[in-house]
N, C-alpha and C positions, 0 to 999 in steps of 0.2 A: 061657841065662844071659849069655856072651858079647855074643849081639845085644841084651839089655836094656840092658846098658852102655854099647854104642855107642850106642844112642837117648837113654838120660839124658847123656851124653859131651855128644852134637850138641843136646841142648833146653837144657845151662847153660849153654853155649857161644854161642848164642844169643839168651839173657838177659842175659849180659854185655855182649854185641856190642850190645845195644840201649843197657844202661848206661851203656857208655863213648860212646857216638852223644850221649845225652841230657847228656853232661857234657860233651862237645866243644861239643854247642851253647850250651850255657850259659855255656861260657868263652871262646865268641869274640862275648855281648852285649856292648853298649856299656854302662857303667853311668853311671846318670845322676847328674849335678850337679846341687846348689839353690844359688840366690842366699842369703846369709845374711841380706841385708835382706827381700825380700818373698817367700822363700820358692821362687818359681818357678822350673820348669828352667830352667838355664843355671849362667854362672860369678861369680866374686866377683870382677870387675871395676873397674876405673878407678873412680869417683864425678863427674859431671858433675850440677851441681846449675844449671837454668835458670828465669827468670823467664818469666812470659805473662799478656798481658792474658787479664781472664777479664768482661769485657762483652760484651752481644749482639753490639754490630762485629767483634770478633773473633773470633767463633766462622761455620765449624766451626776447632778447633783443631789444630797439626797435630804429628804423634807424641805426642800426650799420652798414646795408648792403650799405649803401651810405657813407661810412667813406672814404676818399682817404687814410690815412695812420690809424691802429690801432698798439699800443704798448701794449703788453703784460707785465707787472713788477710784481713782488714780494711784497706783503705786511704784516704784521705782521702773524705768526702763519704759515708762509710758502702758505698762499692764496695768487690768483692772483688779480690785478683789474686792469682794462682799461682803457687807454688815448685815445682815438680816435679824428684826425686833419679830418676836415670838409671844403672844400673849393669847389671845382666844386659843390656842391649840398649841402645846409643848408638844412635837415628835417625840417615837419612842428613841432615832436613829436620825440625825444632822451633820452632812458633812460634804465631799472632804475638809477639816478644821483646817486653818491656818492661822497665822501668825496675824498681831496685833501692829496697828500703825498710830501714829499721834493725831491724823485726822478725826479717828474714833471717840475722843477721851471729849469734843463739843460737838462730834453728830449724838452719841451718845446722850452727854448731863442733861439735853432738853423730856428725859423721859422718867427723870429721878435716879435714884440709888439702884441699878439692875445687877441681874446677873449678868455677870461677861466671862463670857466663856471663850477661850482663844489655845495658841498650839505651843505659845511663847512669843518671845520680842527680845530685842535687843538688851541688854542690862542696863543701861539710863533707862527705859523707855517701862522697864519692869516698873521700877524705882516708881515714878509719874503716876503708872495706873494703879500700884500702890496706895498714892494719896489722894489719885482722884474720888470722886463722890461715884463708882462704881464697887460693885462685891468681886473682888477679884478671883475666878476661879477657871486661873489657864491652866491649863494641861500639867506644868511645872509643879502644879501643887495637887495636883488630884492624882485618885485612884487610875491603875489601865482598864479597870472593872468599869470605868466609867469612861476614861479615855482608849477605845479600842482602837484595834487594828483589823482592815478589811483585805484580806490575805489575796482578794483578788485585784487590788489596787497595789500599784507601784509606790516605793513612797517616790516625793513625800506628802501625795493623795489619797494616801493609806490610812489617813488618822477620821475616826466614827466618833461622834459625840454624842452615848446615851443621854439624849436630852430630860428623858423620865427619873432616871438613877441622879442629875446631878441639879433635878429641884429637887429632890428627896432631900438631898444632903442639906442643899441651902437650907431649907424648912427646917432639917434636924438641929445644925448649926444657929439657928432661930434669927436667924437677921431679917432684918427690918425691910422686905424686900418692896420696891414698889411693882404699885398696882397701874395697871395699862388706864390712863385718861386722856384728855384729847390732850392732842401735841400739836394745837395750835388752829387744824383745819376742823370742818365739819361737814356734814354729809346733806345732799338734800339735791334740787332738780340743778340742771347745767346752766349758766347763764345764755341770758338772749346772745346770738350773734357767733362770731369763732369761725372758724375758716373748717371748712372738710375738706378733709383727709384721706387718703389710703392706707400710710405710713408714712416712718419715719425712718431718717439713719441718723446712728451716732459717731462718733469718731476721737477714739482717743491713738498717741502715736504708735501703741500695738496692740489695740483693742479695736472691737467693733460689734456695734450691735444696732437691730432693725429692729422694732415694733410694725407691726402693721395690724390693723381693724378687723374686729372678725363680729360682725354683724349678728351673726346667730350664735355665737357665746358671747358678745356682748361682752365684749375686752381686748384688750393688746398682746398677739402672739409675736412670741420674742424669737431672735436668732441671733446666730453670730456670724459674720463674716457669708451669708447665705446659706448658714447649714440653721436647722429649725433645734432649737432648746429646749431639750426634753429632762425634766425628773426622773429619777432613777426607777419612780411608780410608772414612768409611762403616759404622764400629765405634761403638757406642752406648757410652759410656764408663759405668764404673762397675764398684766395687773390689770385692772380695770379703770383706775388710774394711774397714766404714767405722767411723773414731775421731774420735768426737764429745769434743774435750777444750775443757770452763768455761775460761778462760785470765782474767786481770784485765787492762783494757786502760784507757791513758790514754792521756795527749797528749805527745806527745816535744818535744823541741828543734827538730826541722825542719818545714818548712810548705811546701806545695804552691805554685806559682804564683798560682792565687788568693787565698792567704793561711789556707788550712784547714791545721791541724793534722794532721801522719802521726800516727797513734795507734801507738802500740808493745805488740804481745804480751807477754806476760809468760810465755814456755813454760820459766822455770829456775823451781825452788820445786815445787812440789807443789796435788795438786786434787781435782777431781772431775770424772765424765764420762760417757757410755755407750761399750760397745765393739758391736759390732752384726756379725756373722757368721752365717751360718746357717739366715735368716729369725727372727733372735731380738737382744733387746736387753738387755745387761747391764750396771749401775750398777756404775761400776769407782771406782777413785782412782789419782790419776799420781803420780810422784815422779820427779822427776829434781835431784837434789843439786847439782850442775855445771855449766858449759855446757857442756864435755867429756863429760857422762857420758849416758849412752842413756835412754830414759822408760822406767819401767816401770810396767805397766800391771797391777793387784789387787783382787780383789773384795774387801768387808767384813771377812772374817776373814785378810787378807791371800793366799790364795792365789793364783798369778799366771791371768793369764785369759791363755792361748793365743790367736794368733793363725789366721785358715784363707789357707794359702799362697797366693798371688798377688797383684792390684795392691791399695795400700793407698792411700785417701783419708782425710787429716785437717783437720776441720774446724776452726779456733781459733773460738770465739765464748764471748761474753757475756752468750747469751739462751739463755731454754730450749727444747729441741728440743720438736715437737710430732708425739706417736706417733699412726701409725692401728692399732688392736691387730689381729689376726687375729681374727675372729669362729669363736667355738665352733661345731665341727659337731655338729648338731640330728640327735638318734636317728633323727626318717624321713629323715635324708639318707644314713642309712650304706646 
């Protein structure tokens, strides 16, 4: 009787020792952080919002594949160019930088006081993002230590934005920068229902771009005009959610050099749109009441449609996207 004691004594003694092992290990993982803007590991960091040309010459582009949100807009002559928001990861190197439009100053204010980093703008249009609730630090004011030249770029593709060197400054400068929070969506499973997909095409009057589904990375690979869009690292870009948001676009006060009219986004007010995650395409509606206030993004009977965590591409346009559906699998194919 004795020695059955001592053997059950040493077999829960045992068990426990394993216990307390599996809880030691458990309490010295790291737990992980999400960005609250695009979901991804990492932290709720600084806000650097940059411009980039987005024409053939400029491409491949460089740190875009670390953007947490990219906004695709309209600018003069029916071209597009890029606002890309930076938070979980500031690049050491962002570019080619360009020039600032008035669309930016209310895709922008819904993220707080950021840094805005740009190549220049018109002189009214300086003036603006002067007073806007943005930190202005376009190229016209900064160092070329921070505003480089990429000697193997033509201009005016040529311009590299140490994106490391010009938080440094802000920080040093001590402004009040804001920190990445949601901007409106949030992250979580895809709603019931939505239509499959293969891809998408976009169409602006000299722009173009295709998303289509890639199953096993488990995101939207972009291109343009049927050539595939690559990063300068060699990363095929393309979001995990892509937001296709109708926006109303007219003709602003400012005009390009040859006399064409900047057309202006219209992303305060409310709409319609598709949200696209999953391999699947879902007819939402936007709202966003403010410039200050975040989009949010609802199916039909108002439910919100969850975002799927990591990089987010949105499209502004005027036209309607055009779906390639997923063809139904055929009984002899199972």
């Amino acid at each position: 009787m004795r020695s059955k004691c001592i053997f059950l004594f040493a077999l829960s003694s045992l068990v426990l020792s394993g216990c307390t092992s599996e809880m030691r290990s458990d309490s010295t993982q790291e737990e992980r952080t999400y960005n609250s803007i695009s979901g991804r590991v990492g932290v709720d960091g600084p806000i650097m919002a940059v411009k980039l040309d987005d024409t053939s010459s400029a491409r491949p582009q460089i740190g875009l594949e670390d953007a947490d949100v990219v906004y695709i807009e309209q600018v003069e002559g029916g071209f597009t160019r890029l606002a890309a928001i930076f938070s979980s990861v500031i690049p050491t190197n962002i570019g080619p930088i360009r020039s600032a439009r008035i669309s930016d100053i209310d895709i922008l204010s819904q993220y707080g006081k950021v840094i805005f980093a740009y190549s220049g703008a018109q002189r009214a249009m300086l003036t603006v993002i002067a007073n806007s609730n943005l930190w202005d630090y376009g190229a016209q004011r900064q160092s070329p230590t921070i505003y480089t030249r990429d000697v193997n770029r033509p201009a005016p593709y040529d311009m590299v934005l140490r994106g490391d060197l010009l938080l440094e400054k802000a920080k040093a400068d001590e402004r009040d920068i804001a920190i990445s929070k949601s901007a409106g969506w949030s992250f979580g499973d895809a709603p019931v229902g939505g239509v499959a997909i293969d891809s998408v095409a976009l169409r602006w009057p000299a722009s173009k771009y295709e998303a289509t589904w890639s199953k096993a990375e488990k995101r939207w690979l972009l291109s343009n005009g049927g050539v595939a869009n690559f990063a300068a690292s060699g990363k095929q870009l393309g979001p995990t959610t892509f937001v296709i948001q109708t926006v109303e676009m007219s003709d602003s006060i400012y005009r390009s050099a040859d006399g064409s009219y900047t057309p202006l986004s219209e992303t305060v007010g409310s709409g319609t749109g598709y949200i696209l995650r999953d391999g699947r395409s879902f007819r939402a509606n936007w709202s966003r009441p403010a410039s200050e206030s975040g989009t949010t993004w609802t199916l039909a009977d108002g439910s919100e449609i969850k975002f799927a965590a990591g990089s987010i591409w949105v499209a502004l346009i005027d036209r309607k996207p055009a779906f390639t559906l997923t063809a139904p699998t055929s009984p002899d194919s199972k």
